[in-house]
FIKOLZA-1660 file (N, C-alpha, C; in steps of 0.1 Angstrom, whole numbers, plus 5000, padded with zeros to 4 digits):
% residues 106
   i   px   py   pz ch aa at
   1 1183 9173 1110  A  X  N
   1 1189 9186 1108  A  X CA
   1 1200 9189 1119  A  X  C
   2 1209 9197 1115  A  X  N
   2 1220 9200 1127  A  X CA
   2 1216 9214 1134  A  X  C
   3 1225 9216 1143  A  X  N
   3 1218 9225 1155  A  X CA
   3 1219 9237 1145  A  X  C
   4 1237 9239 1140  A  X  N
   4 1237 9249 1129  A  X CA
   4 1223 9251 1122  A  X  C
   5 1218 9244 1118  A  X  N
   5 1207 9249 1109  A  X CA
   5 1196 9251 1110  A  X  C
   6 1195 9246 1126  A  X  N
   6 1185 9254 1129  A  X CA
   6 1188 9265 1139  A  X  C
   7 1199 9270 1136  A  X  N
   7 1200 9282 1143  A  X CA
   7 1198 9289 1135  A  X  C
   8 1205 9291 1119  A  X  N
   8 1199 9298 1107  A  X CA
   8 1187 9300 1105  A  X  C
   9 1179 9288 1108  A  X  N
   9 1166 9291 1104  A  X CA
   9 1161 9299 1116  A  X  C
  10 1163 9298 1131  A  X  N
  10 1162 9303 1141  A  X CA
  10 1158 9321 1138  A  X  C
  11 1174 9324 1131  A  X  N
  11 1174 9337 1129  A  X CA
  11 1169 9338 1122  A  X  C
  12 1163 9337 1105  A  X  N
  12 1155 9341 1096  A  X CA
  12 1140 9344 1100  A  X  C
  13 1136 9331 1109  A  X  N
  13 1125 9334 1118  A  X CA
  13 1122 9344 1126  A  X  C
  14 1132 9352 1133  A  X  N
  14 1136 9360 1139  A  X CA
  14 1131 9372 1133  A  X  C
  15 1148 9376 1122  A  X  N
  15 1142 9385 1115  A  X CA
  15 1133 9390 1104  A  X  C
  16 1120 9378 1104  A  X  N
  16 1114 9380 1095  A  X CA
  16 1101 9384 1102  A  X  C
  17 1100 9381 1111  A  X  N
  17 1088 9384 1130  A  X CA
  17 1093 9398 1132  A  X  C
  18 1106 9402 1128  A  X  N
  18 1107 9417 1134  A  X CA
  18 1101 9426 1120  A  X  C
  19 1101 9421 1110  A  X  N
  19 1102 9428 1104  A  X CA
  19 1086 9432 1102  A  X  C
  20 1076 9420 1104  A  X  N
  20 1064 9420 1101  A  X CA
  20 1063 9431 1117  A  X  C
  21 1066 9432 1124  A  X  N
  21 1066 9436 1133  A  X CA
  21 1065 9452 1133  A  X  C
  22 1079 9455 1131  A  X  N
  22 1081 9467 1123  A  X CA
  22 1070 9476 1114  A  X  C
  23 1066 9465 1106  A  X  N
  23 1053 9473 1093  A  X CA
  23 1042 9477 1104  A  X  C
  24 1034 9460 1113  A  X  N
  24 1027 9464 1121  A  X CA
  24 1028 9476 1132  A  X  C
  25 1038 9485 1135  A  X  N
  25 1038 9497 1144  A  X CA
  25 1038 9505 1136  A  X  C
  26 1045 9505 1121  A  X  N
  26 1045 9516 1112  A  X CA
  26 1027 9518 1112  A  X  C
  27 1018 9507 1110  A  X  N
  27 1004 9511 1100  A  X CA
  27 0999 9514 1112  A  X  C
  28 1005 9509 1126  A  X  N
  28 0995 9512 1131  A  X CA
  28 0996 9526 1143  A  X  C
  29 1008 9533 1135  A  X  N
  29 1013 9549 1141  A  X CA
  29 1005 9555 1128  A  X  C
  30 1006 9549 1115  A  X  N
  30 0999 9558 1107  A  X CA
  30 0989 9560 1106  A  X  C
  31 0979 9544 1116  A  X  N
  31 0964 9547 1113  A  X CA
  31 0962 9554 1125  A  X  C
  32 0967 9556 1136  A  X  N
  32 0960 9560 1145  A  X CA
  32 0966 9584 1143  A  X  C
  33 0973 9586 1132  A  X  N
  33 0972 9595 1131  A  X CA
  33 0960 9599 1122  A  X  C
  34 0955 9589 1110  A  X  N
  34 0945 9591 1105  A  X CA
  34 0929 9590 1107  A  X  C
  35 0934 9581 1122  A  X  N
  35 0916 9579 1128  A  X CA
  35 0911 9585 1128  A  X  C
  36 0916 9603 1133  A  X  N
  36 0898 9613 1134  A  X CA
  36 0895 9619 1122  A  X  C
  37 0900 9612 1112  A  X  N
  37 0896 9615 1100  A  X CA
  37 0895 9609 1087  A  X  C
  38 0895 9594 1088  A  X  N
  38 0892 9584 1078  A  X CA
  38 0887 9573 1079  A  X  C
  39 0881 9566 1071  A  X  N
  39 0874 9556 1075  A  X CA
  39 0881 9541 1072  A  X  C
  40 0876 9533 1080  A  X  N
  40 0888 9516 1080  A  X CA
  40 0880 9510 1071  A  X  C
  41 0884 9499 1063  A  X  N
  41 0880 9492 1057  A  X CA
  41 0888 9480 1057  A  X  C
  42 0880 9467 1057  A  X  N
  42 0886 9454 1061  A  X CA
  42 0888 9448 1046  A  X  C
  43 0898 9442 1042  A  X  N
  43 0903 9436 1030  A  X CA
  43 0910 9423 1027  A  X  C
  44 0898 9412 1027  A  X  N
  44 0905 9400 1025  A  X CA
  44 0914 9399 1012  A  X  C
  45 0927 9392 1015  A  X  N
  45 0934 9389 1001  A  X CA
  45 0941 9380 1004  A  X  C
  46 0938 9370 0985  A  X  N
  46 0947 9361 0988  A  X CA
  46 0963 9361 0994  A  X  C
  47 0969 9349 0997  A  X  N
  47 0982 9351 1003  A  X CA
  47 0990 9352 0993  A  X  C
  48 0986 9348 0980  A  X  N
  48 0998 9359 0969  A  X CA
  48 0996 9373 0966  A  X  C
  49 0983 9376 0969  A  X  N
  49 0983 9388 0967  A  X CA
  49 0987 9399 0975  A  X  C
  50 0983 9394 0993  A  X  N
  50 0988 9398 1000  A  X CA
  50 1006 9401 0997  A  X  C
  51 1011 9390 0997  A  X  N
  51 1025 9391 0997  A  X CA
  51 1027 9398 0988  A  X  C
  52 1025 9397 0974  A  X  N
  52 1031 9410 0963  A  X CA
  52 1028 9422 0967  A  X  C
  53 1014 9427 0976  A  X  N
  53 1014 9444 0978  A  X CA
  53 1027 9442 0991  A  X  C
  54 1029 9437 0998  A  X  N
  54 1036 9437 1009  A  X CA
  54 1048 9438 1002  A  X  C
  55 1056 9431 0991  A  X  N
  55 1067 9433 0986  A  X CA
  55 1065 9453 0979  A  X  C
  56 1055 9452 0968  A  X  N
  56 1053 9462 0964  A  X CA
  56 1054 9477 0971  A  X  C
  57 1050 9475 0985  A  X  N
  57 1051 9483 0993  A  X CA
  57 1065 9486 0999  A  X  C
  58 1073 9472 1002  A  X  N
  58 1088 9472 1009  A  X CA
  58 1095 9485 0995  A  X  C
  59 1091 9481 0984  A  X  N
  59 1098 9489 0973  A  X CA
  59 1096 9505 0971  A  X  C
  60 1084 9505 0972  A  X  N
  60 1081 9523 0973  A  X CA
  60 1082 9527 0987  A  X  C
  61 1089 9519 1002  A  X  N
  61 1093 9523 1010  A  X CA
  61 1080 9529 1018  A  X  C
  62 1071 9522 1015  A  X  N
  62 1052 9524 1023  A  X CA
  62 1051 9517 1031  A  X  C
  63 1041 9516 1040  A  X  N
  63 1039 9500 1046  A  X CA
  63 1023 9497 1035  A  X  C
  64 1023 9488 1042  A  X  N
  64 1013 9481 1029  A  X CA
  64 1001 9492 1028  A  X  C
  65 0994 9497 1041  A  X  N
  65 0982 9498 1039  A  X CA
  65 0982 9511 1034  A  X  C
  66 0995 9525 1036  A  X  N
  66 0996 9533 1026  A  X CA
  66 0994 9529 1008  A  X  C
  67 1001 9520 1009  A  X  N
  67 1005 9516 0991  A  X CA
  67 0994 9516 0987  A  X  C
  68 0982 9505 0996  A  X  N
  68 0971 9504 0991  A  X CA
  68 0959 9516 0988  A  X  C
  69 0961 9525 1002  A  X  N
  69 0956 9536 0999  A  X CA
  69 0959 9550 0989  A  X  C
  70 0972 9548 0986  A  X  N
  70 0974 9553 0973  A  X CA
  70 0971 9547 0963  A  X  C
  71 0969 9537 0965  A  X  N
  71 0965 9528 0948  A  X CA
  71 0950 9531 0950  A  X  C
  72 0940 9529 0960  A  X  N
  72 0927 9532 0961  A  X CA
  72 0925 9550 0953  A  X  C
  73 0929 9556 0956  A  X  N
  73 0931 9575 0963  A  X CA
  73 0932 9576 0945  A  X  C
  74 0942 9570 0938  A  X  N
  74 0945 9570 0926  A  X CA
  74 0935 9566 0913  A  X  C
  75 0932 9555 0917  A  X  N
  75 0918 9550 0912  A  X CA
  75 0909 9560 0910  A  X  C
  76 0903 9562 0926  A  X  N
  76 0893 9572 0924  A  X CA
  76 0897 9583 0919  A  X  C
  77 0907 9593 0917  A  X  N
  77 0914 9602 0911  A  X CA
  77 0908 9598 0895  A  X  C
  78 0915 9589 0897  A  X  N
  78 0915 9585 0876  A  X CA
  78 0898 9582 0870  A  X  C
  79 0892 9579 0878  A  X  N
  79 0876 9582 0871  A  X CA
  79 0874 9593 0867  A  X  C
  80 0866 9589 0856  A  X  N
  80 0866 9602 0847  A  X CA
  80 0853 9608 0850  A  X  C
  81 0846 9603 0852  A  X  N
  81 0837 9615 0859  A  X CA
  81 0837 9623 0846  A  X  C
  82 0831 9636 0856  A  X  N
  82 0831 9649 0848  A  X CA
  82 0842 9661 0844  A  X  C
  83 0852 9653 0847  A  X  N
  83 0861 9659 0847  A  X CA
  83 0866 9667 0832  A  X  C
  84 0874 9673 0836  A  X  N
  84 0877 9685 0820  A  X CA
  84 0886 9683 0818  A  X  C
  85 0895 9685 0806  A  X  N
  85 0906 9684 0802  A  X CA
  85 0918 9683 0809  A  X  C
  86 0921 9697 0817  A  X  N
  86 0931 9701 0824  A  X CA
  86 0933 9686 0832  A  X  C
  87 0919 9686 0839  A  X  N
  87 0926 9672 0851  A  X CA
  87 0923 9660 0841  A  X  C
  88 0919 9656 0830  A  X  N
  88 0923 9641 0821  A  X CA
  88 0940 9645 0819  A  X  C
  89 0947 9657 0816  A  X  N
  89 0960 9655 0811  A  X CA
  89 0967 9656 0828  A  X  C
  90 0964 9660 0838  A  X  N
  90 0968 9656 0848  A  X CA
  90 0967 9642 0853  A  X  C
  91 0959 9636 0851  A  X  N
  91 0956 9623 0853  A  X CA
  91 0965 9611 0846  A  X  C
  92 0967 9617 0832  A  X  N
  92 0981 9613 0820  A  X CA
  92 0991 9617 0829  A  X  C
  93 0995 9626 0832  A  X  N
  93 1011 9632 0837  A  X CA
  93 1013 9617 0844  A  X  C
  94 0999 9616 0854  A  X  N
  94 1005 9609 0870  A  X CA
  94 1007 9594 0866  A  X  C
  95 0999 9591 0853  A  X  N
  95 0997 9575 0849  A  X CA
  95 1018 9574 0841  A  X  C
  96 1017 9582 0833  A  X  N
  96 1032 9587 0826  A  X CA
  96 1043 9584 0835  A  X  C
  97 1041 9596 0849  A  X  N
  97 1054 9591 0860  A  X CA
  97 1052 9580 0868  A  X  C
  98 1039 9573 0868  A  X  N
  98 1039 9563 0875  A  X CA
  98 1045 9548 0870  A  X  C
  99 1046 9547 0854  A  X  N
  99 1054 9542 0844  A  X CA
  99 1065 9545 0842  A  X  C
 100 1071 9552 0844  A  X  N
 100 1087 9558 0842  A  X CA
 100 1085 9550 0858  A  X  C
 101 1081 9551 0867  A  X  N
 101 1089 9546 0877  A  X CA
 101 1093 9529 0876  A  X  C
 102 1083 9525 0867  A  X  N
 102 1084 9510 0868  A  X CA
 102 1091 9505 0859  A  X  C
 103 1096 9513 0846  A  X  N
 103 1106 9510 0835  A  X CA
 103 1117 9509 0846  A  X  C
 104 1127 9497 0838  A  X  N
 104 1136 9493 0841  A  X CA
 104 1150 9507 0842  A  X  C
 105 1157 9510 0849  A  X  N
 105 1166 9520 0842  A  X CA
 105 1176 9521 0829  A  X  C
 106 1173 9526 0826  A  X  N
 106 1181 9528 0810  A  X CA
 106 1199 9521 0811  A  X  C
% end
């Protein structure tokens, strides 16, 4: 390999440590605002799956462990339980804009 190229890779290495970096102070300013009031939960995931919430996340501009906790928070939301009408068509609205967000743009 030439020096050039591993100076490129040098940097990609670089900025790809900052960036994991970056998420790591984001989750972990966000968890420590949520500590005296939520509970942790540990989550093995494969390394593709890891990586797609991590992309998934870069996109809705979350760090991961928000994305996840909205995807959890939602979930539980969408059980139907006993719920009544009003909140099943509330539950539609949010399933509706959560699909319009993932349609392609017109």
């Amino acid at each position: 390999m030439t020096e050039r190229h591993n100076t490129d890779i040098d940097r990609m290495l670089a900025a790809t440590a900052a960036e994991y970096e970056g998420e790591d102070r984001a989750a972990a300013a966000e968890e420590a605002r949520e500590s005296t009031s939520s509970a942790v939960f540990s989550v093995r995931l494969p390394p593709h799956i890891y990586e797609a919430v991590r992309e998934a996340a870069a996109r809705a501009h979350l760090t991961p462990s928000a994305l996840i906790r909205q995807w959890v928070s939602e979930r539980v939301e969408d059980d139907p339980g006993d719920r009544d009408l009003s909140e099943a068509v509330a539950a539609l609205r949010r399933d509706v804009e959560r699909l319009a967000r993932l349609a392609p743009p017109a």
